[in-house]
C-alpha positions as CSV (number, residue, x, y, z in Angstrom):
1,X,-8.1,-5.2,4.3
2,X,-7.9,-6.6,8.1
3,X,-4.5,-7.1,9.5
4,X,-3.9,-7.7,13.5
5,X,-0.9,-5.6,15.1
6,X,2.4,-7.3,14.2
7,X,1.1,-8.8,11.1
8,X,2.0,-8.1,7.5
9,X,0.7,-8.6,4.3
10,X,2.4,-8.0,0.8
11,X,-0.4,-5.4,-2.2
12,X,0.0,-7.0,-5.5
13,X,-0.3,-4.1,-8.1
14,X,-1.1,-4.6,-11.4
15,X,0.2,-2.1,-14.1
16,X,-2.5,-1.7,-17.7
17,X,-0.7,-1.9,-19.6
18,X,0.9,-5.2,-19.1
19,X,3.7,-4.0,-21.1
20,X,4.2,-0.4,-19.9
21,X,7.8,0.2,-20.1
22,X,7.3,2.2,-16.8
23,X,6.2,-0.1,-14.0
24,X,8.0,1.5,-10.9
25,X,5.2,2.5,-8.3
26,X,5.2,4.4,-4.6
27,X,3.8,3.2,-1.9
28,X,2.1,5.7,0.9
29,X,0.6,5.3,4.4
30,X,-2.0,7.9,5.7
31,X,-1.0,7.0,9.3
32,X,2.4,5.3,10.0
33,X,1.9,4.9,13.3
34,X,-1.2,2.3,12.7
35,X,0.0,0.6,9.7
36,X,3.4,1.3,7.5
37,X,4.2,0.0,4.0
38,X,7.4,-0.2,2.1
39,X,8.5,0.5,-1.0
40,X,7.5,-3.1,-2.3
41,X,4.1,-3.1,-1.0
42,X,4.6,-5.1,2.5
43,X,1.7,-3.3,4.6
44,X,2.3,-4.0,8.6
45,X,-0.2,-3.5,11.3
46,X,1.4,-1.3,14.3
47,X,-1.7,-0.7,16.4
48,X,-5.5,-0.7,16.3
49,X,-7.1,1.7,14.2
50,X,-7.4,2.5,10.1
51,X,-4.9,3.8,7.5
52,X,-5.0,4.4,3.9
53,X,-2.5,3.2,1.7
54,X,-1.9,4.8,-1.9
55,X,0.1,3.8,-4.9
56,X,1.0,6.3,-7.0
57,X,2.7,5.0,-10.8
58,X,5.7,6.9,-11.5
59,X,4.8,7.4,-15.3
60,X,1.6,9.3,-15.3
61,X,0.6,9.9,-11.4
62,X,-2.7,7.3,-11.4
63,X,-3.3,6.4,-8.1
64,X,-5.1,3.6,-6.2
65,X,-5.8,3.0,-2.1
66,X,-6.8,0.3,0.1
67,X,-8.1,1.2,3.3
68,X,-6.3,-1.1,6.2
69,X,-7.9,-1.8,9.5
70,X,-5.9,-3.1,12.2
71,X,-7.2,-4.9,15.1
């Protein structure tokens, strides 16, 4: 994903399956000081250069990432 500094985007998760009675998720940034992310998946771009964010499931620990390059 490409962001520029100052812009934001929102990670749509999907959780198999649909009706897992556990859906609550964490949201973590390799790098905070070139991209952050919140706790409902808004990613910002603070300066050039790449991050990696992670979301982790609470019931069962899978994880995913999307690498985030800002320019």
């Amino acid at each position: 994903m490409n962001l520029a500094v100052g812009a934001s985007t929102v990670l749509k998760v999907q959780i198999n399956p649909a009706d897992a009675a556990n859906k609550q998720v964490t949201f973590k940034t390799s790098d905070p000081t070139v991209a952050t992310v919140s706790s409902d998946g808004t990613v910002a771009g603070v300066k050039a250069g790449s991050a990696t964010v992670t979301v982790t499931t609470d019931d069962g620990g899978k994880t995913a990432t999307a690498t985030v390059t800002v320019a």
